[in-house]
N, C-alpha and C positions, 0 to 999 in steps of 0.2 A: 249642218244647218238645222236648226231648231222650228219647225215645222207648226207646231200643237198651238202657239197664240198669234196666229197668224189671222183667224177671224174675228177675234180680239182687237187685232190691229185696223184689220179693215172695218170695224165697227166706230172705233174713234177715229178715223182716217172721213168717216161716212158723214160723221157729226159737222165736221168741219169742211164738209163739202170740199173734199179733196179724193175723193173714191168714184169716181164716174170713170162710165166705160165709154170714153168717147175720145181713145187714142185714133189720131189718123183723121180725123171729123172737122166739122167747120170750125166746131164750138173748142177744138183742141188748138189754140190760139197761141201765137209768139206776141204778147203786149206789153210792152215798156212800161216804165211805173208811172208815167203819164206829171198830170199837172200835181197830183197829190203825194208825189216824193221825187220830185227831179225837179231841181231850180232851173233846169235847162228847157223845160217842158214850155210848150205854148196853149195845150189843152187836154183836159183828163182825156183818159185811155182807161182806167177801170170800170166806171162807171158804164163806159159804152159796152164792154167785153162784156156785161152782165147782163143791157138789154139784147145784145146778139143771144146771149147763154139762152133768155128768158123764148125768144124770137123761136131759138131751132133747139126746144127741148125735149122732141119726141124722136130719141134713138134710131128708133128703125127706118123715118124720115131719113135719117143722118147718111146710115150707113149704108141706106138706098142712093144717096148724095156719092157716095164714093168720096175719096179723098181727095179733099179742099183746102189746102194751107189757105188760112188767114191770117195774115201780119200788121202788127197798128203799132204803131209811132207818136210819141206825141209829143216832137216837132222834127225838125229838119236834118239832124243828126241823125236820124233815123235806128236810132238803137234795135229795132224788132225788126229791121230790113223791110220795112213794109215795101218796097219798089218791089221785092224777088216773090212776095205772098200770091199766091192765083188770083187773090183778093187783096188789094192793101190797103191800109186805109191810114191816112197822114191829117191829124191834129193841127188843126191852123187855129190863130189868134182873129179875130178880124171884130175890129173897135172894143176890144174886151170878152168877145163871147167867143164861145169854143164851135171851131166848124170842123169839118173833118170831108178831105181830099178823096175819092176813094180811087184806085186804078186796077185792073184787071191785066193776066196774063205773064203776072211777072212769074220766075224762074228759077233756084239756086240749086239745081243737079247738072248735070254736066252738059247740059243745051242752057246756061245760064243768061239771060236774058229780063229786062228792065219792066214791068207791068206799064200798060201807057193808063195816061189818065180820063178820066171817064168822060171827064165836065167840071162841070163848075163845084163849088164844096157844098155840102148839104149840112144843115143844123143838127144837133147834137141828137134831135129827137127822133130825129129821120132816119138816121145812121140802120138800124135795125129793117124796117122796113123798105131801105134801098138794097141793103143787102139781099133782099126774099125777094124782089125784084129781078137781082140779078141772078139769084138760082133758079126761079120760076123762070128765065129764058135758057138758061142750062139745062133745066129739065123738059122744058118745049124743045129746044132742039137740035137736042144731043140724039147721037146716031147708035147703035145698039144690033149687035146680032144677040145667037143663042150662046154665046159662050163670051160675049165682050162688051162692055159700055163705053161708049166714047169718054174719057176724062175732062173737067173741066177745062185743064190746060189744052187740049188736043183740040175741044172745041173754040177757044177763043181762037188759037192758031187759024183753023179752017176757016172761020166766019168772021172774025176781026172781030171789033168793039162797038160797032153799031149797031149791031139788035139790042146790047145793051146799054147803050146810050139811051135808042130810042123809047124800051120801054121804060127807063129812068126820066129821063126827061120830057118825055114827047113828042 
């Protein structure tokens, strides 16, 4: 294996914002190609992946976060599994404009299990800032010794969906 233009590579890799170190992270996303290349689609999914990108871009937040699959669909087919993401978030139509479903707690290792949904769908612009919502109650009140952090999965398990409903909602 040829080893010597490998900084080379990750310098054009960097250009085209495809070199981030944010494997395992929220912002390490499974997103379907959404409304802007799937006839199937009922509402973009890149667009939102970016204000998430834009939302949680400081690293060390991230990896303070521990590991969060986020999964987005964008529609019912659900190509990105959004149901199984700790976070999903599902692309609806609704009279034309793009809303986006979000649910919590879904599953796809070997305890697999379905994410329930949160509430009602929130507008395309909101999407980001529901999301930080719903970390900001992960990070309130997730459990922690000297050696372990409770995971986002562990904690929806323990506490259900309604701390984060309610600080979503009201």
């Amino acid at each position: 294996m040829q080893t010597n233009n490998l900084y080379e590579l990750w310098q054009q890799l960097a250009e085209l914002h495809l070199a981030r170190a944010n494997i395992n992270t929220l912002t390490d996303m499974i997103v379907c190609p959404g409304w802007d290349y799937c006839s199937l689609a009922n509402a973009t999914t890149h667009n939102i992946a970016e204000q998430i990108e834009k939302q949680f871009d400081d690293l060390d937040y991230l990896y303070d976060l521990g590991e969060i699959r986020l999964n987005m669909s964008g529609c019912i087919n659900a190509c990105a599994h959004h149901h199984t993401g700790d976070i999903g978030i599902l692309g609806v139509d609704k009279k034309g404009e793009h809303w986006y479903q979000i649910s919590i707690g879904g599953n796809s290792s070997d305890d697999a299990k379905l994410g329930k949904i949160l509430g009602k769908s929130v507008p395309a612009l909101e999407v980001a800032n529901t999301i930080q919502q719903i970390v900001d109650v992960y990070v309130d009140l997730r459990a922690s010794t000297d050696n372990d952090v409770e995971s986002f999965g562990q904690l929806v398990e323990r506490v259900g969906i309604d701390p984060f409903k309610e600080k979503v909602y009201g």
